[in-house]
N, CA, C and O atoms as a GROMACS GRO file, in nm:
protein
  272
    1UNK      N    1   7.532   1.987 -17.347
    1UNK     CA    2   7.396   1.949 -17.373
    1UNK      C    3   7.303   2.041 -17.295
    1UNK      O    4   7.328   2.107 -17.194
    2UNK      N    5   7.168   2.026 -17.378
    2UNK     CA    6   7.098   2.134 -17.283
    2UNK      C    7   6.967   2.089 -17.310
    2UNK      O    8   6.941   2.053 -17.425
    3UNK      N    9   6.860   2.083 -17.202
    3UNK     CA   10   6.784   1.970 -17.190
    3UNK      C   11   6.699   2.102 -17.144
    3UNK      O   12   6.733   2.191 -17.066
    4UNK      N   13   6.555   2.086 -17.234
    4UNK     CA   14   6.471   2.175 -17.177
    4UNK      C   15   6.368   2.050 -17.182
    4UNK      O   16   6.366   1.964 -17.271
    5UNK      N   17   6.271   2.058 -17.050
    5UNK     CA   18   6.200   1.910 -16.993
    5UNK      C   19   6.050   1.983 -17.020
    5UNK      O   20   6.037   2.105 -17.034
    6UNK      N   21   5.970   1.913 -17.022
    6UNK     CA   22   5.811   1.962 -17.010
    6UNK      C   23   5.791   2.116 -17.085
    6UNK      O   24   5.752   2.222 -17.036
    7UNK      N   25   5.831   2.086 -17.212
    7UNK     CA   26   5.777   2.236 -17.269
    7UNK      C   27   5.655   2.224 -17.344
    7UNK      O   28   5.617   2.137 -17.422
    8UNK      N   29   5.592   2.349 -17.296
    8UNK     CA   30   5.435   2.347 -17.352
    8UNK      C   31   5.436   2.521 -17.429
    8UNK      O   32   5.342   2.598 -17.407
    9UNK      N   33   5.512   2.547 -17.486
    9UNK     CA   34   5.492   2.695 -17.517
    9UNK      C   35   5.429   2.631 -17.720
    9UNK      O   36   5.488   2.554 -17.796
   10UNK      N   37   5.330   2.687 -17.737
   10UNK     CA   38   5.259   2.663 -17.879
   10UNK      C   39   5.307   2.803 -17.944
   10UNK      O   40   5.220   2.829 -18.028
   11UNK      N   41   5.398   2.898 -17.944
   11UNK     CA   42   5.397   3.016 -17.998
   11UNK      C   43   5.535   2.970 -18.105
   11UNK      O   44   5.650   2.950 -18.064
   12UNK      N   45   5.503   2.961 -18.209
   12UNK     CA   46   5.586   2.904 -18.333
   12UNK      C   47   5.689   3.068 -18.362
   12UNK      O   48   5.792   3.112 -18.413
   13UNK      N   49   5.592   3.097 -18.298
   13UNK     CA   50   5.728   3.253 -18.364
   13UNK      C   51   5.802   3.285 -18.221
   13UNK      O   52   5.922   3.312 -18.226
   14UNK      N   53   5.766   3.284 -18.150
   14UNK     CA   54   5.890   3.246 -17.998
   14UNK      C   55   5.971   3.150 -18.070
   14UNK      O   56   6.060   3.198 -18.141
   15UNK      N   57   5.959   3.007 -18.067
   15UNK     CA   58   6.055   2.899 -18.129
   15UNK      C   59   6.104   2.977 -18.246
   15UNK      O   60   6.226   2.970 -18.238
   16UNK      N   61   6.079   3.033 -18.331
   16UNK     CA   62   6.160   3.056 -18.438
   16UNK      C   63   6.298   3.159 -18.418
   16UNK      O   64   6.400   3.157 -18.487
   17UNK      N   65   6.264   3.254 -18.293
   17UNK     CA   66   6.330   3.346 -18.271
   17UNK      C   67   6.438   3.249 -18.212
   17UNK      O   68   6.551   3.251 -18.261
   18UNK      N   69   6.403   3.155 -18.094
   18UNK     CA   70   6.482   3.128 -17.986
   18UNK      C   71   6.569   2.979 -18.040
   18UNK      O   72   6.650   2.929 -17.962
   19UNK      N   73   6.544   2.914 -18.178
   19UNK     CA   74   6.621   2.820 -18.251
   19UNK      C   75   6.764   2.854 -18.300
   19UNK      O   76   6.851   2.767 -18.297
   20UNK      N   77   6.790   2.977 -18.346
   20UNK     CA   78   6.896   3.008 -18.374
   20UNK      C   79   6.993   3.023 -18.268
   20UNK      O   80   7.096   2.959 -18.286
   21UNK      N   81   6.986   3.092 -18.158
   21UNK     CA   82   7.010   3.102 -18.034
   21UNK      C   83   7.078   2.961 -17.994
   21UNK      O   84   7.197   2.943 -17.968
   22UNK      N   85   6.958   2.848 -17.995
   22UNK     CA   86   7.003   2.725 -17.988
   22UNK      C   87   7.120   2.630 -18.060
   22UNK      O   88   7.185   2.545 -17.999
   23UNK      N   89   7.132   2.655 -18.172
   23UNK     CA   90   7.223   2.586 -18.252
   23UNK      C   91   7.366   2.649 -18.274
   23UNK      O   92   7.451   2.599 -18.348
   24UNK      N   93   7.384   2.783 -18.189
   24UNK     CA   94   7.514   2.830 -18.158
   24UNK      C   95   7.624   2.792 -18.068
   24UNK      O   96   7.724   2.862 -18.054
   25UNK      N   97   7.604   2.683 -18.010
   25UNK     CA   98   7.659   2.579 -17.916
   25UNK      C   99   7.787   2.549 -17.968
   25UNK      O  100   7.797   2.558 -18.090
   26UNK      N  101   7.909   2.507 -17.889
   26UNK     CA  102   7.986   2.404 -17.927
   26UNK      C  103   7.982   2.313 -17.985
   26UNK      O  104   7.915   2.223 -17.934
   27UNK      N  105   8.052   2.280 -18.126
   27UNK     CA  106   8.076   2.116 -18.188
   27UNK      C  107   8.025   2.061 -18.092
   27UNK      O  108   8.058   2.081 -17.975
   28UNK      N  109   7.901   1.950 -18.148
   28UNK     CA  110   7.892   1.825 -18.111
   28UNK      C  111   7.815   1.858 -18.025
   28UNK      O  112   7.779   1.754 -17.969
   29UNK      N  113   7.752   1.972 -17.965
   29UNK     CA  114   7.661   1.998 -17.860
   29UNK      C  115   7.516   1.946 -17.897
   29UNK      O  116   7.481   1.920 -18.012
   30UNK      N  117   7.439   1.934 -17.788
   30UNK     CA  118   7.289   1.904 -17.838
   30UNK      C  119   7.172   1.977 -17.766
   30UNK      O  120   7.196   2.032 -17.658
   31UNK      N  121   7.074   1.980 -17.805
   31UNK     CA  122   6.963   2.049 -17.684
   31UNK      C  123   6.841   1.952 -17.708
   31UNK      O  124   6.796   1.961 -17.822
   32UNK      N  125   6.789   1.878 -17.643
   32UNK     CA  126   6.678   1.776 -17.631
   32UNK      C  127   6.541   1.866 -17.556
   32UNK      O  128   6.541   1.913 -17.442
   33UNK      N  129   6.463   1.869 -17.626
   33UNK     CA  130   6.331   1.914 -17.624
   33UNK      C  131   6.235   1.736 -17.573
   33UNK      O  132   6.225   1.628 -17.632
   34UNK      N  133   6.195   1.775 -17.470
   34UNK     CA  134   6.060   1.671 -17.406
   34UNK      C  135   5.918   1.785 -17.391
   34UNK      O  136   5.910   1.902 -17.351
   35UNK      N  137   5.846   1.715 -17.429
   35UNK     CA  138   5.710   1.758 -17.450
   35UNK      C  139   5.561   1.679 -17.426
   35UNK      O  140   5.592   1.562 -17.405
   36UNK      N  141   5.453   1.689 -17.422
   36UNK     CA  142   5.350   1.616 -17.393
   36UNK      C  143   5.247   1.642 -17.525
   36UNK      O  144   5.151   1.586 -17.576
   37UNK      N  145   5.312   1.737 -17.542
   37UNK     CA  146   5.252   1.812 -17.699
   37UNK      C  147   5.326   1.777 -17.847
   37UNK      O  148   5.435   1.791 -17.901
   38UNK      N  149   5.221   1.733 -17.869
   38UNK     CA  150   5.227   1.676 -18.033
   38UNK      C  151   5.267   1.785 -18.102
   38UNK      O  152   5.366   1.773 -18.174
   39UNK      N  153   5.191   1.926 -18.092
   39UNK     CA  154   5.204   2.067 -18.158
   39UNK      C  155   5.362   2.127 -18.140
   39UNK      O  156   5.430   2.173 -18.232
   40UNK      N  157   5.406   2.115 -17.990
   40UNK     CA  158   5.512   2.118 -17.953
   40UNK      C  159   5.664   2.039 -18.052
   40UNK      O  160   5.768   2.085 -18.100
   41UNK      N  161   5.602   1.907 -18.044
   41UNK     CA  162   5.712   1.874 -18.099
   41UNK      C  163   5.747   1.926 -18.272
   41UNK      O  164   5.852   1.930 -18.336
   42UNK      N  165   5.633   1.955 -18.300
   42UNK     CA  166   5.612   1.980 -18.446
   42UNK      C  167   5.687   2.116 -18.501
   42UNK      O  168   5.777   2.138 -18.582
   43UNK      N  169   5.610   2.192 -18.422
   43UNK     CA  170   5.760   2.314 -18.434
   43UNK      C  171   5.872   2.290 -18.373
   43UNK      O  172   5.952   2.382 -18.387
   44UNK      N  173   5.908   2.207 -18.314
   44UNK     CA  174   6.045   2.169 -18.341
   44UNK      C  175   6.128   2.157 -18.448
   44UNK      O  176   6.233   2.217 -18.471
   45UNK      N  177   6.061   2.058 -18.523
   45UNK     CA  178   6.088   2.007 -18.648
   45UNK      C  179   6.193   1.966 -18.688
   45UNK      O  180   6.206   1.911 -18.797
   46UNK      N  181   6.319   1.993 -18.576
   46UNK     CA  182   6.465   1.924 -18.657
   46UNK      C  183   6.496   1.785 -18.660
   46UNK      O  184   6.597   1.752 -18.722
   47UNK      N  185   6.397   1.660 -18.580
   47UNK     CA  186   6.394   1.588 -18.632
   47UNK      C  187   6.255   1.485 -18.594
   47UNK      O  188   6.176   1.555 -18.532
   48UNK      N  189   6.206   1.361 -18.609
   48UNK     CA  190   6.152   1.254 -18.624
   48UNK      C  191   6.094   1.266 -18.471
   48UNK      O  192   6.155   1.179 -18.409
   49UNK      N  193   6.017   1.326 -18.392
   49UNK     CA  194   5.953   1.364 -18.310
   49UNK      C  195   5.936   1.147 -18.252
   49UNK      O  196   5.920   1.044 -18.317
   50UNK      N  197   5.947   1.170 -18.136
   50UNK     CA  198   5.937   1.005 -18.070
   50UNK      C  199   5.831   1.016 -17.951
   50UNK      O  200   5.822   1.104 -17.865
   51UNK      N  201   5.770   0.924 -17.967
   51UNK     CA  202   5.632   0.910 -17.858
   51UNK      C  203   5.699   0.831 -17.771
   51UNK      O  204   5.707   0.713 -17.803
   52UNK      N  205   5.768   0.878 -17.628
   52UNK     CA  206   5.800   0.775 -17.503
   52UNK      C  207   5.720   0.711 -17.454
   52UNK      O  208   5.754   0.603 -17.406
   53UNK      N  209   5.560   0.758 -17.444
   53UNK     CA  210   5.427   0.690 -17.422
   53UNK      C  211   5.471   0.550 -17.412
   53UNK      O  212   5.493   0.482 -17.312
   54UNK      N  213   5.481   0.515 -17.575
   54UNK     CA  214   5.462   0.405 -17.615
   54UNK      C  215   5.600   0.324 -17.544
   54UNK      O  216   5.587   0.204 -17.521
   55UNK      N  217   5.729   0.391 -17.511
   55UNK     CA  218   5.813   0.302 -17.415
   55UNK      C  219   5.788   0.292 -17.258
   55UNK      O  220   5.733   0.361 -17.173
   56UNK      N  221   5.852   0.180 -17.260
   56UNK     CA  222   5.875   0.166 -17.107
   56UNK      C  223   5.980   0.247 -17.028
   56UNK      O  224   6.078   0.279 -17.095
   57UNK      N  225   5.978   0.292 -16.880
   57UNK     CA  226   6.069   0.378 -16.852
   57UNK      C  227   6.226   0.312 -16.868
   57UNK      O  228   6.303   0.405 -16.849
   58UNK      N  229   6.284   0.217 -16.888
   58UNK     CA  230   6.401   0.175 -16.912
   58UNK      C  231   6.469   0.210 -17.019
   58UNK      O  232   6.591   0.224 -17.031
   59UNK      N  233   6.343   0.230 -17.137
   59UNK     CA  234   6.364   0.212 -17.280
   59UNK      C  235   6.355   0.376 -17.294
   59UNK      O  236   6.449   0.421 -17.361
   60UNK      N  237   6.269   0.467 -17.248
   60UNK     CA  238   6.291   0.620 -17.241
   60UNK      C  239   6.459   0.638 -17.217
   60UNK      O  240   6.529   0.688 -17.305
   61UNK      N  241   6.514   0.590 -17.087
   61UNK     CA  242   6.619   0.650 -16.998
   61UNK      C  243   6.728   0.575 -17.160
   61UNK      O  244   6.822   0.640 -17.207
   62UNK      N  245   6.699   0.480 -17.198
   62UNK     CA  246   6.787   0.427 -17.315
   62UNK      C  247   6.822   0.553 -17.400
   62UNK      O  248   6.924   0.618 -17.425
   63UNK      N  249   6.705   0.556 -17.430
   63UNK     CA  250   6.706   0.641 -17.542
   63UNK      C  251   6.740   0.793 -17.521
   63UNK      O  252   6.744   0.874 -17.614
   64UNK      N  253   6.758   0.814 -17.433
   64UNK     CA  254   6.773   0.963 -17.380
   64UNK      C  255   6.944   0.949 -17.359
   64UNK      O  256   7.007   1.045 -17.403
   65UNK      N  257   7.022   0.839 -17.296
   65UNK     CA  258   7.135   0.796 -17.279
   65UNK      C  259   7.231   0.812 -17.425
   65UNK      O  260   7.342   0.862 -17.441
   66UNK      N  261   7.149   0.756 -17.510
   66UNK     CA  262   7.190   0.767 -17.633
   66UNK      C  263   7.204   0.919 -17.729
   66UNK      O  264   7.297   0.955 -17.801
   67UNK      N  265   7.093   0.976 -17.702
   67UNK     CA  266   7.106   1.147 -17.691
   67UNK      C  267   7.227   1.209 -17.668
   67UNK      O  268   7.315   1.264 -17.733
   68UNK      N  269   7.203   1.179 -17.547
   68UNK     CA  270   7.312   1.230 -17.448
   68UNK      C  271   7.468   1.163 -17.526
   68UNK      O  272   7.577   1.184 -17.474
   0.00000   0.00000   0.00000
């Protein structure tokens, strides 16, 4: 797993270069993107972008557990 925390980079063509890179991992591997940026998560795009805002910290660490 590979956990990049607080990313704020808005340059969609950096992410595009550095996605492929990413998904060359071992079966079953994952890389979890956290962000504060809406824009951020958006070029992400591989999946259903989640507002932790709206959880409580128990329910974040849940859900990140489950990631993981």
């Amino acid at each position: 797993m590979l956990l990049l925390n607080d990313v704020w980079n808005k340059d969609a063509q950096k992410w595009m270069l550095l996605k492929p890179l990413l998904s060359t991992g071992a079966s079953g591997s994952k890389t979890i993107v956290t962000t504060r940026s809406r824009r951020v998560a958006e070029i992400m795009g591989t999946v259903t972008a989640d507002n932790p805002s709206l959880l409580g910290q128990e329910d974040c660490l849940s859900l990140f557990y489950q990631c993981v």
